[in-house]
N, C-alpha and C positions, 0 to 999 in steps of 0.2 A: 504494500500500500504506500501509496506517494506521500510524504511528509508536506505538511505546508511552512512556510515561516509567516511566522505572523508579525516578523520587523518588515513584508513590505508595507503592510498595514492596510492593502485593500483585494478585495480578490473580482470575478466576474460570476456572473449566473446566466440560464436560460430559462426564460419561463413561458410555459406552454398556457394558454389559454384556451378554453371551450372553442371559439369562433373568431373570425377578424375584426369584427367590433371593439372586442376588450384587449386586444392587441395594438389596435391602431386607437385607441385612448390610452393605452398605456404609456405613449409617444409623448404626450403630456407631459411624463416624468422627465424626459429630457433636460437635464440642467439643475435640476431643482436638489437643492442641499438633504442629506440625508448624515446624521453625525458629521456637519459640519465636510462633508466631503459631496462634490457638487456628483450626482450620477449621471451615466453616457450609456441610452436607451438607445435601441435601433432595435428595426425588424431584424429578426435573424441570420436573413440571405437566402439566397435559392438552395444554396449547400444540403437544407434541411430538408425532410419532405416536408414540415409542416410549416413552413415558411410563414405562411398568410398569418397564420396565428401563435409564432414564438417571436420574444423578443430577446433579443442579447441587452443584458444591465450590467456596466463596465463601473470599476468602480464604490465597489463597494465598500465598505467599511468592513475591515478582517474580523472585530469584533461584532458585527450585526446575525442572527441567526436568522436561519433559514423560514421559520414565523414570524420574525418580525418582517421580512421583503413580504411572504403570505400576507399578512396584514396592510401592507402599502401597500400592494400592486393589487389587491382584490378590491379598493376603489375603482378600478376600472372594468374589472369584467369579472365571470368566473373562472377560476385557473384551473387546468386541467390538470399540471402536474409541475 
């Protein structure tokens, strides 16, 4: 299992949403401070199959847990996974 360090102090996520509705509100989150560190939202890419509906969230704070993004980003839609 991959070790993380947590001195760089922020890591990235994908998150899957139900439909392209809560995806492309999620877009919203673009820029917007989370612990003081601004996040960097985009659609996924075509890379993905479910493209229309994941987003890549760069940026996060190495301290933030996986419910607390669950709780921020399910202001936008419902999250699939």
């Amino acid at each position: 299992m991959q070790k993380y360090s947590e001195s760089k102090g922020t890591k990235n996520c994908y998150i899957l949403y139900k439909d392209t509705k809560g995806a492309e509100a999620a877009l919203e989150a673009n820029n917007q401070l989370l612990d003081n560190l601004h996040l960097r939202v985009t659609l996924a890419g075509k890379k993905s199959e479910d493209f229309r509906t994941t987003i890549f969230v760069g940026t996060i704070p190495f301290i933030c847990s996986e419910e607390e993004l669950r709780a921020f980003f399910s202001q936008f839609g419902e999250i699939d996974y």
